[in-house]
C-alpha positions as CSV (number, residue, x, y, z in Angstrom):
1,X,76.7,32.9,81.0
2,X,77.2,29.4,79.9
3,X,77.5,28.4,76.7
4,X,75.4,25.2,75.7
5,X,77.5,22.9,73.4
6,X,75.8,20.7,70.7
7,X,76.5,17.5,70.4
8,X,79.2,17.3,67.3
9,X,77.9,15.6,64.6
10,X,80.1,13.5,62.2
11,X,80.2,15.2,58.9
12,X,78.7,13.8,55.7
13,X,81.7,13.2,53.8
14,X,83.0,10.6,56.4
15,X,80.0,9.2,55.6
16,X,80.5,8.9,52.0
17,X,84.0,8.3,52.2
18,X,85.5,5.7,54.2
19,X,88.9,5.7,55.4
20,X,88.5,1.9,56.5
21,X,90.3,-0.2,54.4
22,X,87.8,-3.2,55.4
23,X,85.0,-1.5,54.0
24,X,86.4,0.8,50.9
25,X,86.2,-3.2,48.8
26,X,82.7,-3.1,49.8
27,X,80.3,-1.3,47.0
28,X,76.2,-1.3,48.6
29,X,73.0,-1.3,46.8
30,X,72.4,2.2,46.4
31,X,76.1,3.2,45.6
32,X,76.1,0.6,42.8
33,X,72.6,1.9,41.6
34,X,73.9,5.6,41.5
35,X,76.4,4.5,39.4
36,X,74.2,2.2,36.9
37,X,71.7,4.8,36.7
38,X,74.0,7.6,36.1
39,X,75.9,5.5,33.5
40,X,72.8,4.5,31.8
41,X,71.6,8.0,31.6
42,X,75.1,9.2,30.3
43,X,74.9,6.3,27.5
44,X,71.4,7.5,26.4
45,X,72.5,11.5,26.2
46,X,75.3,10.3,24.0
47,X,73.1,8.2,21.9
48,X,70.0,10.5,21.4
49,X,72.8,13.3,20.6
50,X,74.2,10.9,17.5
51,X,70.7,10.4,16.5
52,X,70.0,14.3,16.6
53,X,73.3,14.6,14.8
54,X,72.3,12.4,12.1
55,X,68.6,13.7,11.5
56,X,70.7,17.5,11.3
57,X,73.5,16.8,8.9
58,X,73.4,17.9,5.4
59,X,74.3,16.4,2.4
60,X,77.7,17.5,1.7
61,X,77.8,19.7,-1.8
62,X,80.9,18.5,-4.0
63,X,82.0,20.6,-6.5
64,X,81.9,20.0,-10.0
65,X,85.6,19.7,-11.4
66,X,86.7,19.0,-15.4
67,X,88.8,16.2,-15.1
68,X,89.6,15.0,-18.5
69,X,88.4,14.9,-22.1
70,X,87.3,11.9,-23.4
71,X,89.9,11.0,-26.2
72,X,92.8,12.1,-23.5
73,X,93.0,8.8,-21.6
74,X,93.7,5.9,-23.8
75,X,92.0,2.3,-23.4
76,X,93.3,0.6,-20.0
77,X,95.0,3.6,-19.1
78,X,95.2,5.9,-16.1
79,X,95.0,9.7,-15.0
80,X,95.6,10.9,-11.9
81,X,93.7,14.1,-10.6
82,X,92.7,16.3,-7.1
83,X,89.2,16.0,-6.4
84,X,86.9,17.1,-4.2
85,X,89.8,19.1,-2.9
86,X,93.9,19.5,-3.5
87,X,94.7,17.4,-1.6
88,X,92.3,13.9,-2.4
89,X,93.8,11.9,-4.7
90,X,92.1,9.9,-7.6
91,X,92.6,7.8,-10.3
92,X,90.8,7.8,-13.4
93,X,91.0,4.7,-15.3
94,X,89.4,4.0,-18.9
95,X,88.2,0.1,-19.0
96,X,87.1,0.3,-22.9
97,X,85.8,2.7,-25.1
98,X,83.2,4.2,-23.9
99,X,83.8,3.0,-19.9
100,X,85.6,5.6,-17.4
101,X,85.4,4.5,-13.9
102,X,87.2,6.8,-11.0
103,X,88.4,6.4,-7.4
104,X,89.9,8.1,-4.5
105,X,93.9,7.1,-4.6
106,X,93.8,5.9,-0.6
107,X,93.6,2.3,-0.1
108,X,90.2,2.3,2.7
109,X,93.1,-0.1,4.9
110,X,95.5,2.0,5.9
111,X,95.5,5.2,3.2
112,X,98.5,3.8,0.9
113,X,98.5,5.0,-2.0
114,X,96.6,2.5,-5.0
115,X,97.9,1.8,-8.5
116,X,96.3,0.2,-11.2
117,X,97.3,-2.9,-12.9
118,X,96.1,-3.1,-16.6
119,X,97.7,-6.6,-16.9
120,X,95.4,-8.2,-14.3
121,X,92.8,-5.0,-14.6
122,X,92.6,-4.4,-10.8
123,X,93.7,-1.8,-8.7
124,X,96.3,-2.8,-6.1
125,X,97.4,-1.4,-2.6
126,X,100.7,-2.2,-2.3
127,X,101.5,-2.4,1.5
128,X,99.2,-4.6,2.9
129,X,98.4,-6.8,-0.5
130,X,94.9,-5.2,-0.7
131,X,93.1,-6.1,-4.7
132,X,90.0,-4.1,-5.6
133,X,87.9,-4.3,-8.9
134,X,88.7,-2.2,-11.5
135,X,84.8,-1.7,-13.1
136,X,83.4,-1.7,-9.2
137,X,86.1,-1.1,-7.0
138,X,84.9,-3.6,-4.5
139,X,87.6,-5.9,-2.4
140,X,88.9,-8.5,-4.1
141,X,91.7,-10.0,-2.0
142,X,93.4,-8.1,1.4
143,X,92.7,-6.7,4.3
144,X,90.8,-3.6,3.3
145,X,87.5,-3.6,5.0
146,X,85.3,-1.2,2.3
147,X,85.3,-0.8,-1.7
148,X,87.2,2.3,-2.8
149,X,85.7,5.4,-2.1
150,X,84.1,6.0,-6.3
151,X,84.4,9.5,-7.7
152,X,81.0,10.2,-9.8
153,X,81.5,11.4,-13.3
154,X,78.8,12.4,-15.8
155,X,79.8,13.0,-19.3
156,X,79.5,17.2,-20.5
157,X,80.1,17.7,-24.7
158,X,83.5,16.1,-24.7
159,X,84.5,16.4,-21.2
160,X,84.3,14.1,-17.9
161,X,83.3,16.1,-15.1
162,X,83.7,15.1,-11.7
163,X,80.1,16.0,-9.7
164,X,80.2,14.1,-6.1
165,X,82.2,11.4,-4.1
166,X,80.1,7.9,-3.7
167,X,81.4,6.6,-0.1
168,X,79.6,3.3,-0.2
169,X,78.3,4.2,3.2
170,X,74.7,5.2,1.7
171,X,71.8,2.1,1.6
């Protein structure tokens, strides 16, 4: 009985993958359209899942937190409190009478720590030389690229009461 012997074919990885140094420099049409089409698709999944992501996400609910009463901070001075959580720092700072502005401690730089100046009413980082606004807490002078981060307060009998965190980021 005699066996009948096929011819051998080459296999389809030594198709794909060449051992020739000659031609492994070489990229053709189709293996650089694979490779834009793939990328391209890969670049729109990430995309359309941001913009899923962004159409999902709640606003976040910030708790409401007494944070001083109104004839405990005197004119042009500063208390310090934990809000939304123990371990956010703020500052709340009393322009006049009847002004109380607040702000998240962390320079938006590099997350120093920020003090308040009530000689030049501003509110300085002091490792990079970053000056915000007192009343808006926008940059001034530095390299921080955003305002402070503003702690919204509404006014309850004789109490400030901290209600939400105003990031800036909202249009």
């Amino acid at each position: 009985m005699k066996l009948f012997r096929l011819p051998r074919q080459q296999p389809l990885w030594r198709e794909e993958v060449s051992f020739r140094g000659a031609d492994e420099q070489y990229v053709n049409r189709r293996q650089f359209a694979k490779f834009t089409v793939l990328a391209s698709l890969g670049m729109f999944a990430g995309n359309a899942w941001i913009l899923v992501r962004s159409w999902l996400r709640k606003e976040p609910s910030y708790p409401e937190q007494a944070v001083a009463s109104m004839n405990e901070v005197p004119v042009g001075a500063v208390k310090q409190f934990q809000y939304p959580g123990p371990h956010d720092p703020c500052l709340l700072i009393r322009l006049d009478s009847d002004t109380y502005v607040a702000y998240s401690q962390k320079c938006t730089h590099l997350s120093c720590a920020v003090v308040y100046d009530r000689t030049k009413n501003r509110i300085e980082c002091p490792c990079h030389n970053g000056f915000f606004s007192a009343r808006t807490g926008e940059v001034l002078q530095g390299p921080p690229p955003r305002p402070l981060v503003r702690i919204r307060l509404i006014r309850r009998d004789e109490r400030l009461v901290a209600v939400g965190v105003d990031t800036g980021s909202e249009s």
